[in-house]
C-alpha positions in Angstrom: 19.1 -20.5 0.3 16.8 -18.0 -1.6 13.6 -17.9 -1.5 11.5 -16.7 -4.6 8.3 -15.3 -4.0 5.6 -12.8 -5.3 5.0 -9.4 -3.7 1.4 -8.1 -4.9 0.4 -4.6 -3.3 -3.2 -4.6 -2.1 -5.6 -2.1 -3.1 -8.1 -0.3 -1.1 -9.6 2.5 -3.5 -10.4 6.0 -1.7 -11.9 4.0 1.3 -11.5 4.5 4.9 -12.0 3.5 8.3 -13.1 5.7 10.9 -14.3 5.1 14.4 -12.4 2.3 14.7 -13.4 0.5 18.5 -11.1 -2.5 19.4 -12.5 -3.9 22.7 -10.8 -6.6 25.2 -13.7 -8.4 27.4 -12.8 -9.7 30.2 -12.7 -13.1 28.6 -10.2 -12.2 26.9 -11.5 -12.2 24.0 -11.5 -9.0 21.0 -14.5 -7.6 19.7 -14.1 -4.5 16.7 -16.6 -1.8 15.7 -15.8 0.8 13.3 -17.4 2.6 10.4 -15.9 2.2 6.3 -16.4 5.9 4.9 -15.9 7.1 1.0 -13.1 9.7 0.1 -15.1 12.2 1.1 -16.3 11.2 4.8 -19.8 10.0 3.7 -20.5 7.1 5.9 -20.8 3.7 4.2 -21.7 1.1 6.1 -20.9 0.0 9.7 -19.6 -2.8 10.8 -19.0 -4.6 14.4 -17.2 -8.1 15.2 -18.6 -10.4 18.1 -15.4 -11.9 20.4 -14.6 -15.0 18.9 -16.6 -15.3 15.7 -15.9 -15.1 12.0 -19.2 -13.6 11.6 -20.2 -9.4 11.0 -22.7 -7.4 11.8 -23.6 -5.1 9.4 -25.7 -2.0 9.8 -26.1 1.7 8.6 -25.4 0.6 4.8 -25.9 3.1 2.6 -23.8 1.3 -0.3 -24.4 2.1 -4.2 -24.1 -1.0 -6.3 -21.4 0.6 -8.1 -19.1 0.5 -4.8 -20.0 -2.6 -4.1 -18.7 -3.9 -7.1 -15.6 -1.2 -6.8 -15.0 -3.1 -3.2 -15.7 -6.6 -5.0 -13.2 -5.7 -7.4 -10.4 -4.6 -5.1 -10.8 -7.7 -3.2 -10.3 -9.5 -6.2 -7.2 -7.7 -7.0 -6.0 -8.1 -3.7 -7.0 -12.2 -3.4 -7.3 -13.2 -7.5 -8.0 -16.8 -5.9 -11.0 -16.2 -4.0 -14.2 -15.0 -5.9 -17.3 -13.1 -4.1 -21.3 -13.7 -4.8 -23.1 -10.5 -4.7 -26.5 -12.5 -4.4 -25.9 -13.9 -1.5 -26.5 -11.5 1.6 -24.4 -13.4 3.9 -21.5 -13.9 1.5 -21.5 -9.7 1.0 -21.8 -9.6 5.0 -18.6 -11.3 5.2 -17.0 -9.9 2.6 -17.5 -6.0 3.6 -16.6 -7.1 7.3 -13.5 -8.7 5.7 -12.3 -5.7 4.0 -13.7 -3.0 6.5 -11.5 -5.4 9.1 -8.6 -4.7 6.7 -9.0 -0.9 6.7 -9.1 -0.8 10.6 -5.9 -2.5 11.1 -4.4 -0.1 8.4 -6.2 2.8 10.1 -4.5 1.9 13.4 -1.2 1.4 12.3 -1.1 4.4 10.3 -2.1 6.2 13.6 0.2 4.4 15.8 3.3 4.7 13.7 2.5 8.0 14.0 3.8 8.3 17.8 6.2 5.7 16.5 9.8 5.9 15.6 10.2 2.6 14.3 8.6 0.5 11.7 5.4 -1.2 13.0 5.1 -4.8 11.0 1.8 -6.4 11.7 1.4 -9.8 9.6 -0.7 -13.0 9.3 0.4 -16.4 7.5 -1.9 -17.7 5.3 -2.1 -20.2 2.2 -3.0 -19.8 -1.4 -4.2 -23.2 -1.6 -7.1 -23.0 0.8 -8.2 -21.2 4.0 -6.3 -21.7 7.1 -7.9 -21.9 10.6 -6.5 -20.6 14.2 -4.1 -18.2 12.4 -4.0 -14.6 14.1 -3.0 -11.5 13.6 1.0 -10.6 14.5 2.8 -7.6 15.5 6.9 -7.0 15.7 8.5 -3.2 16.2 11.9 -2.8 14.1 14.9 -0.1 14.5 14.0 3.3 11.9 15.3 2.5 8.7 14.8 -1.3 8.0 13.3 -1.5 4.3 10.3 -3.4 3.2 12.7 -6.0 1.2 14.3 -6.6 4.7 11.4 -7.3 6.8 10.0 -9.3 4.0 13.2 -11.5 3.1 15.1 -11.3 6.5 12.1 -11.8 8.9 8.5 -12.7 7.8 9.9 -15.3 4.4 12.0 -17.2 7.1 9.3 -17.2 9.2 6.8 -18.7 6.6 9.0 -21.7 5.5 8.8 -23.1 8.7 5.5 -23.3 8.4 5.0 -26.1 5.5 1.3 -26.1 5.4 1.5 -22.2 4.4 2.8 -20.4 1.4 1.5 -16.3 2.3 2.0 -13.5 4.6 -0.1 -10.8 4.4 1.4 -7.9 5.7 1.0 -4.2 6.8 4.3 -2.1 7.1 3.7 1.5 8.8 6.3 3.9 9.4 5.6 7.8 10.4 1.8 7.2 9.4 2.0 5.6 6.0 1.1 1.8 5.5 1.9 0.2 2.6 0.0 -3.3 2.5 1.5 -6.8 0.5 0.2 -10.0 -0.2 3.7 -12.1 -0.4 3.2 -15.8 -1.9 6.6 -18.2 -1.7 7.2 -19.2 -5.4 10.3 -21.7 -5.2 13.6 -22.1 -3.0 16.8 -22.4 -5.0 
């Protein structure tokens, strides 16, 4: 059986996270701080995630409204389904904690694959037709040398289908410090 499907790169501009804090309490539970910088190291904004909550807290903004409309834009590229209200503070909240979030992880993995040898896949199923709840983030280690088509069509696709209510993966592939980032939506089986 093969699977069609579209693989849309995801778009980030010149921004990057720095200080990037992930905490386990003793709960259990993940809390994230870190700090979204411009290309050249001016500080942005900062951003820190409670354990357990979909909500940010946002401090230390020092935004123009031209990046916030660059940022607005990129999220748009990266999720042309989903459209962002600059009027409403809490919506703006979410959305820079969303893509800040998105930074971090690449900011780790870029770091980690670093020390790695490997390929470091880290991946979350998702579905274009609304948003999914109790999903998390995933992370698999595979042999040097694997390609992007591989992971994608060998392990993640399979991995999708058998999950019916889902139709994405968003995914982050590092290897030796450079993370390329995909949204992948199933298109069809033949």
């Amino acid at each position: 059986m093969k699977i069609k499907y579209l693989k849309r790169p995801q778009k980030y501009g010149d921004y990057q996270a720095s200080r990037v804090i992930w905490i386990t309490t003793l709960n259990d539970e993940l809390l994230v701080k870190f700090s979204i910088l411009d290309k050249d190291g001016k500080l942005l904004y900062k951003i820190t995630e409670p354990p357990e909550s979909e909500d940010f807290s946002l401090s230390d903004c020092v935004l123009s409204t031209e990046q916030l409309e660059e940022i607005k834009l990129l999220l748009g590229e990266n999720d042309p389904d989903f459209e962002w209200n600059l009027s409403d503070e809490e919506e703006v909240v979410f959305m820079l904690g969303f893509f800040g979030e998105s930074l971090a992880r690449r900011h780790w993995l870029a770091r980690d694959s670093k020390k790695d040898t490997g390929v470091i896949v880290d991946y979350i199923f998702d579905s274009s037709e609304k948003t999914s709840k109790g999903e998390f983030f995933q992370i698999d280690y595979f042999e040097k040398g694997i390609t992007e088509d591989e992971v994608i069509e060998n392990f993640l696709l399979p991995k999708l289908i058998e999950r019916e209510e889902l139709d994405t993966v968003m995914v982050n592939i590092a290897e030796a410090g450079v993370v390329n980032s995909y949204r992948v939506t199933i298109q069809g089986t033949e």
